[in-house]
C-alpha positions, 0 to 999 in steps of 0.5 A: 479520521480519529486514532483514538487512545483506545485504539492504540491501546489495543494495538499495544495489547496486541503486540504484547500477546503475540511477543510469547508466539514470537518467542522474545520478551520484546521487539524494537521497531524502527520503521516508520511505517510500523512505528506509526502504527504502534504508537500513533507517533508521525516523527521521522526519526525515533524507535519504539521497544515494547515488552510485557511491561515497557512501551517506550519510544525513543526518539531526539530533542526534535520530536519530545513534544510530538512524542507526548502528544502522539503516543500517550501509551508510550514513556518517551526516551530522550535518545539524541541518537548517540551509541550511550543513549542506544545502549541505556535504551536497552539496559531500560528494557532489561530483556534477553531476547529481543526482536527486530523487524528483519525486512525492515532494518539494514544489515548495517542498523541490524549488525549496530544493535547487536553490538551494543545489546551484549547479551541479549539474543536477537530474534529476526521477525520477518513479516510478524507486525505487517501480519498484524495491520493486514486487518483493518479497523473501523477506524481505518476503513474509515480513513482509506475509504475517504481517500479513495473518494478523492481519487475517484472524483479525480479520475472521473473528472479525466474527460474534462482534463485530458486532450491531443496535445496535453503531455503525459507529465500535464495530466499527471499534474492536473490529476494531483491538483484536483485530488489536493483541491478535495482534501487529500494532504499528498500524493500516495505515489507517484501518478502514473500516466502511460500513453500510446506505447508507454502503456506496455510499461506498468510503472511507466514514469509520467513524460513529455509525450503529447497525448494522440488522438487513438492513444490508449491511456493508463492512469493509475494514482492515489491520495494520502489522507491522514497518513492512509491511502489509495491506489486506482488504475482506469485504462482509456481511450483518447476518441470516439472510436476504439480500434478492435484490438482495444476492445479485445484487450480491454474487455478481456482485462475487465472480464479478468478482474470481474472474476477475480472480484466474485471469487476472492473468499477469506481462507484463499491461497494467494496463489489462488486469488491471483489465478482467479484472474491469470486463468482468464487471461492465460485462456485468451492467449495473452498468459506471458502479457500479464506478468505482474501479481493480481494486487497488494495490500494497501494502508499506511503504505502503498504496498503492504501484504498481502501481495496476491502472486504466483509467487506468493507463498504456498501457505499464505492465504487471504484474510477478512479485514485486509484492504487490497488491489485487484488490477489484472493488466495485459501489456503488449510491447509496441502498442500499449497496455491494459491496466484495471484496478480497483481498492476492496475490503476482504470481508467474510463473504467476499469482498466489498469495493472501497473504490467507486469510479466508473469504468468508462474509457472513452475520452471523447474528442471534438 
């Protein structure tokens, strides 16, 4: 994948159309996500201030090359991160009213900025630029479509894996071998691999318990490429003969996800997106087993908005161009759990699937 200087540009452009809705002359970015992109700039260290007519990017001696290189729409800084060279940096944006991104920077970063811009009005953005990257480009539909391949030729390849006797942590590792084999430059998060009981905990931690045959497994991973990635959850079992309570459980779950996946609609409530898929579970008798939001938004971070919960924001809706999961689970304390999910494209008609591993859950054993 290719960010080309043209869609920098238009992030840029972007930014700078919202600043009057905003209510600022500028804003100064400090996450590494959003700082990303903006600029196009990879550098752990560095800060981007954008008025109508200044782009620059702050960052120290480590980076100035990278800096060039990268961000052909920025004017670079040279900022060895010291108070002076904070303060000259907002002397050069020569605003009265600036933006931060309040969900993003520490009371401690905040309080320091303020201190050094005397004079300038600071306006808290609470979720302004993560609005912003909820739609999608071509270009970077491209990319997370690229990295969800990987992972599901990774998760297809489980029956050939995994086996009694082989640890939880085992598995995991095998898993990120075969997704860094086909390309992918990291893990998006750390693998998930919940066995037997562990399954009744979502983000159960890869351990040194040995697979059992009878074991439902839940193993939800993702890649990073090009800075994008992917998020993928199949629930298995270990045999060739389920119990009926997996069946139950299993097939509940996968009808819940079905109904989510033919109901979301741009213009949706994400309280009603997340519903779409609670209802069913609810109706079962398994409403207080599913305790955790219908899915997120995924990109340059793992969990980015939108987030589909019944805790959501009543006036927050869905929107074309978001790349979300749809990962309804039933977690049963003593047994084990319930996880599908899948990566999709909100698109003006419904949703289309960015994530093509099949859903069979049997391992067999011999």
């Amino acid at each position: 994948m290719s960010i080309t200087a043209q869609l920098l540009h238009d992030r840029l452009a972007l930014i700078r159309q919202q600043l009057p809705i905003w209510q600022t002359d500028g804003i100064l970015i400090t996450s590494a996500t959003n700082r990303r992109w903006a600029s196009g700039f990879t550098g752990s260290a560095g800060q981007l201030l954008i008025t109508a007519d200044k782009a620059l990017l702050a960052t120290d001696f480590r980076y100035w090359e990278q800096a060039k290189e990268q961000a052909p729409a920025f004017e670079l800084f040279k900022h060895q991160r010291t108070d002076d060279d904070s303060k000259k940096l907002l002397v050069a944006a020569n605003v009265t009213r600036l933006a931060l991104e309040a969900k993003q920077i520490t009371l401690y970063d905040a309080e320091s900025w303020r201190k050094l811009g005397e004079g300038i009005k600071w306006v808290p953005l609470e979720k302004s630029l993560e609005g912003l990257r909820q739609v999608k480009t071509a270009v970077e539909i491209e990319a997370l479509r690229a990295a969800a391949a990987i992972t599901d030729y990774a998760m297809s390849q489980i029956n050939e894996i995994a086996h009694v006797g082989m640890s939880e942590r085992a598995l995991a590792w095998e898993l990120e071998k075969t997704m860094r084999e086909r390309g992918a430059d990291g893990l998006a998060f750390d693998i998930i691999v919940a066995s037997g009981p562990h399954g009744a905990h979502p983000h159960h931690r890869a351990g040194d318990r040995q697979l059992q045959e009878g074991d439902t497994i839940v193993v939800d991973m993702g890649c990073q490429l090009n800075g994008y990635r992917s998020d993928l959850t199949r629930t298995f079992h270990l045999g060739n003969n389920p119990s009926p309570q997996f069946w139950d459980v299993y097939d509940l779950v996968l009808s819940a996800q079905q109904a989510a996946l033919a109901a979301l609609r741009p213009g949706m409530t994400l309280r009603q997106a997340d519903a779409a898929a609670r209802d069913v579970i609810t109706a079962a008798g398994h409403g207080d087993h599913f305790g955790h939001g219908l899915g997120h938004g995924v990109g340059l971070d793992i969990h980015e908005d939108p987030f589909m919960s019944f805790r959501a924001e009543e006036t927050e809706t869905l929107v074309a161009g978001a790349t979300i999961t749809v990962e309804p689970g039933v977690y049963l304390p003593g047994w084990g759990g319930v996880r599908i999910e899948d990566f999709v494209q909100v698109t003006d008609n419904g949703v289309v699937m960015l994530s093509n591993c099949p859903k069979n859950p049997i391992i067999p054993t011999k």
